[in-house]
C-alpha positions in Angstrom: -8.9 5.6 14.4 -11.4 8.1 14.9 -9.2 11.5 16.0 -9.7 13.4 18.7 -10.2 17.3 19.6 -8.7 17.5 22.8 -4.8 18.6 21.7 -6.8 21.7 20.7 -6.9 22.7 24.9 -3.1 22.8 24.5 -2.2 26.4 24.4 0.6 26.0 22.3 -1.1 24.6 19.7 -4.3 26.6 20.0 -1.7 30.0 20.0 -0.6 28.8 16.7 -3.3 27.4 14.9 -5.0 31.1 15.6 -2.0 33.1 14.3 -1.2 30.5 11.3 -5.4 31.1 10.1 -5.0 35.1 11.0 -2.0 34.9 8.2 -3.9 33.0 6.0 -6.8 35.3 6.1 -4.9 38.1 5.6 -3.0 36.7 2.4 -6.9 35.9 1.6 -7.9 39.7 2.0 -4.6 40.8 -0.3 -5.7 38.7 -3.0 -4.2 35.2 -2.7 -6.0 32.2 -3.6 -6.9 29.1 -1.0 -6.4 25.9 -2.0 -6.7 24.0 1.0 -5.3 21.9 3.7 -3.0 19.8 4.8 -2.2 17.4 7.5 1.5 17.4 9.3 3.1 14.9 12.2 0.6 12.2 11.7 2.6 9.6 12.0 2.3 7.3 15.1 6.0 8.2 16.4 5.3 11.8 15.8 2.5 12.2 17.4 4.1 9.6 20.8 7.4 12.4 20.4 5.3 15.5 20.3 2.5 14.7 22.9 -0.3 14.5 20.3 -3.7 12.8 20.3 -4.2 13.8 16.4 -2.3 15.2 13.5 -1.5 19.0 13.2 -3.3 21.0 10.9 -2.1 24.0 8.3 -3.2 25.4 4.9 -2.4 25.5 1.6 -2.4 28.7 -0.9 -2.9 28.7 -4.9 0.8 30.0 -5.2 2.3 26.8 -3.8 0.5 24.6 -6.3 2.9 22.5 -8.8 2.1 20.9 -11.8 3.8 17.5 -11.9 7.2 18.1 -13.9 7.9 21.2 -12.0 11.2 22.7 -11.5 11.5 24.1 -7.8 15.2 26.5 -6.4 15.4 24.9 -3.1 18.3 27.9 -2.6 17.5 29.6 0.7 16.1 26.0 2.2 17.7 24.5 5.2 16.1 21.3 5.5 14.5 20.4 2.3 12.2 17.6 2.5 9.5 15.4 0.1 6.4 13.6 1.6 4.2 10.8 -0.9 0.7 11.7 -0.2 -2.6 11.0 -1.2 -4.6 14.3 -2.0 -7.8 14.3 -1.6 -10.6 17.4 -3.5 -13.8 18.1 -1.8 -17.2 17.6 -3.5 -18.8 19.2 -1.3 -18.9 21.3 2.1 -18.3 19.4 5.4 -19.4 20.8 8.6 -18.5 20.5 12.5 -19.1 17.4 13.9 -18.2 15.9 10.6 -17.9 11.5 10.6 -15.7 9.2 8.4 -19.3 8.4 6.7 -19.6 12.1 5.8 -16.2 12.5 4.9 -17.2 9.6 2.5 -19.5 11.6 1.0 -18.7 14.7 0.7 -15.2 13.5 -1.2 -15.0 14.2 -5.1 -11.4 12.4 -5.9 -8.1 11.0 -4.7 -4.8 11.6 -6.3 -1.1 10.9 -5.8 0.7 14.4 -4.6 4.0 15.3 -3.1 4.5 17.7 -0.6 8.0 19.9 -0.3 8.9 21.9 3.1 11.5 23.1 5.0 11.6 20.9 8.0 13.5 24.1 10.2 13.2 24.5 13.2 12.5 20.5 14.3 9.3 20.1 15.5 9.0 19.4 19.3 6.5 19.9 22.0 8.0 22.9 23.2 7.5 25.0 19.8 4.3 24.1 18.1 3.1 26.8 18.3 5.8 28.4 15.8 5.5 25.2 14.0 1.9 25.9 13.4 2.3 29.7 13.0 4.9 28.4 10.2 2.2 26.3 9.0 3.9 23.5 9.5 7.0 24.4 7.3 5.1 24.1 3.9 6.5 25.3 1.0 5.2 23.6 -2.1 2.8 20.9 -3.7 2.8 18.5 -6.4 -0.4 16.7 -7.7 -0.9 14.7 -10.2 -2.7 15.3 -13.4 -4.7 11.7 -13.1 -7.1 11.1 -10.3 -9.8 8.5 -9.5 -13.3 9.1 -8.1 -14.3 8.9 -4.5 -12.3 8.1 -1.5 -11.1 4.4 -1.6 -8.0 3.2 -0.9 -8.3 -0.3 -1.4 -5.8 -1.7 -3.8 -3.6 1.2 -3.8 0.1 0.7 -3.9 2.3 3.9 -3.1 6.0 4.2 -5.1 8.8 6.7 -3.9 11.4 6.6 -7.3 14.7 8.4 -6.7 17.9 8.3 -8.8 15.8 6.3 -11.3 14.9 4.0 -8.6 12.0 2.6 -6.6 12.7 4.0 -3.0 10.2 2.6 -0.9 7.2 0.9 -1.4 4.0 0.3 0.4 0.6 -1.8 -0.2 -0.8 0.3 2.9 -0.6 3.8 2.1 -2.8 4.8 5.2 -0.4 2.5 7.4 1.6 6.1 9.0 -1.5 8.5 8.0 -3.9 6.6 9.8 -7.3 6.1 7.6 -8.1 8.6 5.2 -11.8 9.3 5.8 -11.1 10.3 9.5 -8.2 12.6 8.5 -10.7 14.3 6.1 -13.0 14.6 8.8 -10.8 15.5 11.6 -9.8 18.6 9.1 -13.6 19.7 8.9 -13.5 19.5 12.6 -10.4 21.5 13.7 -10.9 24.4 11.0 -14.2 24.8 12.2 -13.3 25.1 15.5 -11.6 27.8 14.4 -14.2 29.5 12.6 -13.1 27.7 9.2 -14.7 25.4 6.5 -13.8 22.6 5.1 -15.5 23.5 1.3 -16.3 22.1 -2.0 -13.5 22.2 -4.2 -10.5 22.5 -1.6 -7.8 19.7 -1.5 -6.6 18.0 1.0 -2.9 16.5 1.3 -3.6 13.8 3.8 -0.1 13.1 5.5 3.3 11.7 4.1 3.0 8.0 3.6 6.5 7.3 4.2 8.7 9.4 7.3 9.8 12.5 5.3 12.5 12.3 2.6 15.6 15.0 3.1 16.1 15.9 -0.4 20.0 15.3 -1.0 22.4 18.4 -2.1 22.6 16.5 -6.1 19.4 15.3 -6.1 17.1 16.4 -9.0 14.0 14.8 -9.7 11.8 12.7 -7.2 8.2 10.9 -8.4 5.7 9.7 -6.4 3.3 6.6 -7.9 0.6 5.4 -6.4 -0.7 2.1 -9.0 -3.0 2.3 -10.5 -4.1 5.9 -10.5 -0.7 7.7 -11.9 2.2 9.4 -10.9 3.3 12.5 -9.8 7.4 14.0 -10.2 8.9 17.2 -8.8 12.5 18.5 -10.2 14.8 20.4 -8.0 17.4 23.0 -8.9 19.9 25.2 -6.0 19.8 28.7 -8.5 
């Protein structure tokens, strides 16, 4: 589906998205590093619960980056959560007005990723805008060291593996996300409405593939496959 701008006349969400990007500018002018973007409540059901016409939008900083194998303290988390994702890493710039054919262009590579938050306080259509100022309750991301070049999904096949066992499986990783081309054009389009871009070299986590995963209170590793480009694993400790 080709996603639309108009849940950006919502004042909520237009409240939030502009005190989520003041944060993230001012993290910029201390010295943080961007790394991106990310798309939350995507989902079909999400979006029907919360009253949305497209996926939310937040950011993503250089501190929250993982390498695959990494050992996260969830202590301090209330609601602890995974997402599978497919990461996506810009080329090149994409501008307002942005199509899924530009999107197509302007994408470098695709990669499996998993995303941790803190899914506090629930999301609802009465608090999106602190959902948004939260920026959408990310904490962390994993991507994987293997990647393959351009944007097709085509033959993919996404793996969630916990306790040593395949979770949940799907053949149709865009099948909650919607397609992947109009997410990554649908985040050109919101950020510059905002006064944003969408540039070469930032990544992209698209939208969990599965609903979101609670993280269990003895759980310590979770790995995310998507065959045949690699895998991608996150451990957990409470300390």
């Amino acid at each position: 589906m080709n996603f639309t701008l108009r849940d950006l006349d919502n004042p909520l969400i237009k409240r939030g998205m502009t005190a989520q990007l003041a944060t993230r500018r001012t993290r910029i002018a201390a010295g943080e590093k961007p790394l991106g973007w990310k798309v939350g409540m995507g989902a079909p059901a999400s979006m029907q619960k919360l009253g949305l016409q497209a996926p939310l939008l937040g950011f993503l900083m250089q501190r929250a980056l993982l390498a695959s194998g990494s050992t996260i303290s969830l202590k301090g988390y209330s609601k602890p959560v995974m997402e599978p994702e497919i990461a996506v890493r810009m080329a090149r710039d994409l501008a307002a007005g942005a199509t899924a054919a530009d999107a197509a262009a302007a994408i470098k590579e695709i990669a499996p990723a998993i995303e941790i938050a803190d899914l506090d306080p629930a999301p609802t259509p009465d608090n999106l805008d602190r959902v948004l100022a939260d920026d959408i309750f990310q904490r962390h991301v994993a991507v994987a060291a293997a990647a393959r070049g351009g944007s097709a999904t085509t033959g993919l096949t996404s793996r969630l593996i916990r306790r040593g066992a395949e979770a949940a499986r799907s053949s149709d990783p865009e099948a909650l996300t919607g397609k992947l081309l109009d997410i990554v054009a649908h985040v050109a389009n919101v950020v510059a409405a905002f006064g944003e871009k969408l540039s070469a070299g930032d990544l992209i986590i698209t939208g969990s593939i599965t609903p979101p995963v609670f993280i269990d209170a003895d759980e310590t590793e979770i790995t995310h496959a998507i065959d045949p480009i690699g895998t991608v694993s996150v451990r957990f400790s409470r300390d």
